[in-house]
C-alpha positions as CSV (number, residue, x, y, z in Angstrom):
1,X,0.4,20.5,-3.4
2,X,1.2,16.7,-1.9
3,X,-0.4,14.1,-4.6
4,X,-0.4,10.2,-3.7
5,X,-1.7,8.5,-6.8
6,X,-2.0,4.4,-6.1
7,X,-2.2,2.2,-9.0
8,X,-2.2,-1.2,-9.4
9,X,-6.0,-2.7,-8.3
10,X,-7.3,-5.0,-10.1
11,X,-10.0,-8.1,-10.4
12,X,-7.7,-11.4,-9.5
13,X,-7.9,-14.9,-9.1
14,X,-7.7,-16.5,-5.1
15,X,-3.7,-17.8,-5.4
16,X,-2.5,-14.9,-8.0
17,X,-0.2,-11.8,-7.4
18,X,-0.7,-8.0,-7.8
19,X,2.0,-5.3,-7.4
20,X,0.4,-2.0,-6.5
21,X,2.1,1.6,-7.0
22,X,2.0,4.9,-5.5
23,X,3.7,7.8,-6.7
24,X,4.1,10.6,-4.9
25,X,4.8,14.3,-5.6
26,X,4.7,17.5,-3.7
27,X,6.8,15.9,0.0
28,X,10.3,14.9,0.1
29,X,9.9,11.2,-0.2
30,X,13.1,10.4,0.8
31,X,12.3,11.1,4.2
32,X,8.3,10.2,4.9
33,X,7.2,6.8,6.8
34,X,5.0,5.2,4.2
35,X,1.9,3.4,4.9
36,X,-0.3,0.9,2.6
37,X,-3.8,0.4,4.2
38,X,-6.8,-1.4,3.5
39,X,-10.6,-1.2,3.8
40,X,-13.0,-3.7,3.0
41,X,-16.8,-3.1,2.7
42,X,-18.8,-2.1,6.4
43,X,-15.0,-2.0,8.0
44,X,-12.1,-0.4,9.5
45,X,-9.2,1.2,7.4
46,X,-6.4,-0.9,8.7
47,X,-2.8,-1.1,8.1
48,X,-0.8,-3.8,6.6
49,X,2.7,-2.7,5.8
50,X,4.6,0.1,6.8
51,X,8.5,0.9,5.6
52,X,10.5,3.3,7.3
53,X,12.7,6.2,5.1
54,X,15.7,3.8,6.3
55,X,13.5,0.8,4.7
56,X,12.8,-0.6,7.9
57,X,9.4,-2.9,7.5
58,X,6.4,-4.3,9.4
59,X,3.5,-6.6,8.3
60,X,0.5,-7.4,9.4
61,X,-0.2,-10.5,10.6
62,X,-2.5,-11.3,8.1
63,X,-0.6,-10.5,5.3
64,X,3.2,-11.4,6.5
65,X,5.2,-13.8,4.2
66,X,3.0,-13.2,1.3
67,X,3.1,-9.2,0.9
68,X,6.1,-7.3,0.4
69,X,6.7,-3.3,0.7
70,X,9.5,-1.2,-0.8
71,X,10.1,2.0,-1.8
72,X,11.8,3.8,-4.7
73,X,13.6,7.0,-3.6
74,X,14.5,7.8,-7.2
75,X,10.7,7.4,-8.3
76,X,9.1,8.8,-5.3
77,X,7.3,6.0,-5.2
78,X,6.1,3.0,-2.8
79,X,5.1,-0.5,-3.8
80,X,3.7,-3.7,-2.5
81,X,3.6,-6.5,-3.8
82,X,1.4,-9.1,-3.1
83,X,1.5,-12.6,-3.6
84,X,-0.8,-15.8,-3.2
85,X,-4.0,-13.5,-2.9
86,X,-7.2,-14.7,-0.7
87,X,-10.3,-13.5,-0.7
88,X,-10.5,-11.9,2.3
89,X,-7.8,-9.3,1.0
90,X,-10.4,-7.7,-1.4
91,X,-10.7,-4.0,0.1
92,X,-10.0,-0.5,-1.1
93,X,-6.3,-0.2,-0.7
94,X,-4.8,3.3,0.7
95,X,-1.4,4.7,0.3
96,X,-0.4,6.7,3.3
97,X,2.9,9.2,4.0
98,X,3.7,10.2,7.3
99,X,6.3,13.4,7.3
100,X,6.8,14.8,10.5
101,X,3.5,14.2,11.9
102,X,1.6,15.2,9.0
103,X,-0.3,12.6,7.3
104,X,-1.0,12.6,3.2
105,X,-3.4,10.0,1.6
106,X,-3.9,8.8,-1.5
107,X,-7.3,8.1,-3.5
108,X,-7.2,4.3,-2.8
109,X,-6.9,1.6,-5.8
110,X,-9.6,-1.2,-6.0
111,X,-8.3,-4.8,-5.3
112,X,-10.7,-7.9,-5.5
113,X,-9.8,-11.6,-5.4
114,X,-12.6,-13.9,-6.8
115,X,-13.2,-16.9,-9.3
């Protein structure tokens, strides 16, 4: 049975950092495209970093030079860090493993960023 298990969410500060964590189990990690998403209240799931199983990475726009993927073969698990947090990155955050055109999600970890 696949399990993706994020961790991580949290109530911050605008300007603070959070590292989230997904650990998977059940796929072979070392080989799955893995995908953090996001979805804030009344919209779209949306994707903001993706890393390749040869650690290849992409960003959003919104989120480039400030959030940081990477992966954990020996863990089987995904992180991203994210620095200098804004408001407007409060949403539901989705871990996301793409294996040969299968797709496995997670439960999604809470993130808010608010005095």
């Amino acid at each position: 049975q696949v399990q993706l298990v994020e961790s991580g969410g949290d109530l911050v500060q605008p300007g603070g950092s959070l590292r989230l964590s997904c650990a998977a189990s059940g796929i072979t990690f070392s080989v799955a495209t893995l995908v953090w998403y996001r979805q804030a209240p009344g919209k779209q799931r949306k994707p903001v970093a993706r890393i390749t199983n040869t650690g290849f990475t992409v960003y959003s726009d919104s989120v480039k030079g400030r959030f940081t993927i990477s992966r954990d073969n020996t863990k089987d698990t995904v992180y991203l860090q994210m620095n200098f947090l804004k408001p407007e990155d409060t949403a539901v955050y989705y871990c996301n493993a793409q294996i040969a055109g299968r797709h496995y999600w997670g439960q999604g970890t809470q993130v808010t960023v608010s005095s």
